[in-house]
N, C-alpha and C positions, 0 to 999 in steps of 0.2 A: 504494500500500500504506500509507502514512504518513497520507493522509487516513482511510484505511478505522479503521486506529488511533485519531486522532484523532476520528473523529467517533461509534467505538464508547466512548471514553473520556469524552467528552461526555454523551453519552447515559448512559452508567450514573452521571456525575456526577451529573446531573439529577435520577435516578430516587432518589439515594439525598440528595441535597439534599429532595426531596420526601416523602419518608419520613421522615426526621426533622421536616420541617414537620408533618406530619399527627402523627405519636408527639405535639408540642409542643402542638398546638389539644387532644388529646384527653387528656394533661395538664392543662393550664388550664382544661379541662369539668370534670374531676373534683375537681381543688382546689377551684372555683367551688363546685361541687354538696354537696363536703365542708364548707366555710363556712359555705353553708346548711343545711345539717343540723345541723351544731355551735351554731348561733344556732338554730334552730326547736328542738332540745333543752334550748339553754339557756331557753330562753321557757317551754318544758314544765314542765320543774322547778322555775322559778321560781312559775308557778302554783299547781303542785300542792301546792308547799311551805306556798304563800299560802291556799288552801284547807282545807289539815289543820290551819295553825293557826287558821284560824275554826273549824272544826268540833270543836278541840281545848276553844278557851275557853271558844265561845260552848253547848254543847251536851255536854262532858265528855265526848269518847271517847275510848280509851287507846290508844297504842300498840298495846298485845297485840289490842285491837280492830281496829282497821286491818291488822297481819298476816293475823288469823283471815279476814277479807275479801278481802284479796287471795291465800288461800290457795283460798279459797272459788270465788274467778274462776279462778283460773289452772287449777282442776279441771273446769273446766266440758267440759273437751274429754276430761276422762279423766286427766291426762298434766300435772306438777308440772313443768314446764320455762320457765316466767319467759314465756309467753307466753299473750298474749289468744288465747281460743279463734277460731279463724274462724268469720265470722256464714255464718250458712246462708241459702240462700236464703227469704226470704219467702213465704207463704201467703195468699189472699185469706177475710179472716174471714165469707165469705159462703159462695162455690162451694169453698174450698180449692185454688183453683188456682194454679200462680208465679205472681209479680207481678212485670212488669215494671221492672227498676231504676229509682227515680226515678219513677214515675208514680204521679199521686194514686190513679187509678182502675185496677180489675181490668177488663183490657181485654177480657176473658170477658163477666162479666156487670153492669159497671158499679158496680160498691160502689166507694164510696170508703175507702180504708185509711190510714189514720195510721199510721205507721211512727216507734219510738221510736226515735231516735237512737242509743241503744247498744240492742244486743243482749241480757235477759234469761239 
């Protein structure tokens, strides 16, 4: 009986030593993951900051200009909520058919599509 005890009391030691190991990896993923995002953020805004003010000096546009612009974006979806609209899927400017994510050519009928970076 005494072993039966001890080898149930083992066993849930384990199970719950184990559980805490796994809670600790999947902590250290997400601080890891949050670092990265905190530094790719800071990199962002360090840009963009670094781009407004060339287009500030070099080219005169105001503030209330750049609001009006991202007021302009953020409607694109309809909806003032601090977010880029989601891109739609793409059209082939030949047949009009999807285009395959990532491919130069409409696998329909072969046109090749240049695809702008951002979304219009």
């Amino acid at each position: 009986m005494l072993d039966g005890l001890m080898i149930g009391w083992a066993i849930k030691n384990a199970i719950e030593n184990t559980n805490r190991s796994l809670a600790s990896v999947a902590t250290e993923r997400l601080e890891t993951e949050g670092e990265r995002l905190r530094r790719d953020f800071g990199h962002l805004a360090l840009a963009t900051e670094g781009i407004w003010l060339l287009l500030k000096e070099h080219y005169g546009f105001t503030d209330e200009q750049l609001a009006a612009k991202i007021r302009e974006v953020d409607l694109r979806d309809g909806h003032i909520d601090g977010h880029p609209p989601q891109s739609g899927i793409a059209h082939c400017k030949q047949c009009g058919r999807a285009l395959m994510k990532g491919a130069p050519r409409c696998v329909y009928c072969g046109t090749e599509n240049t695809l702008a970076p951002f979304p219009a």
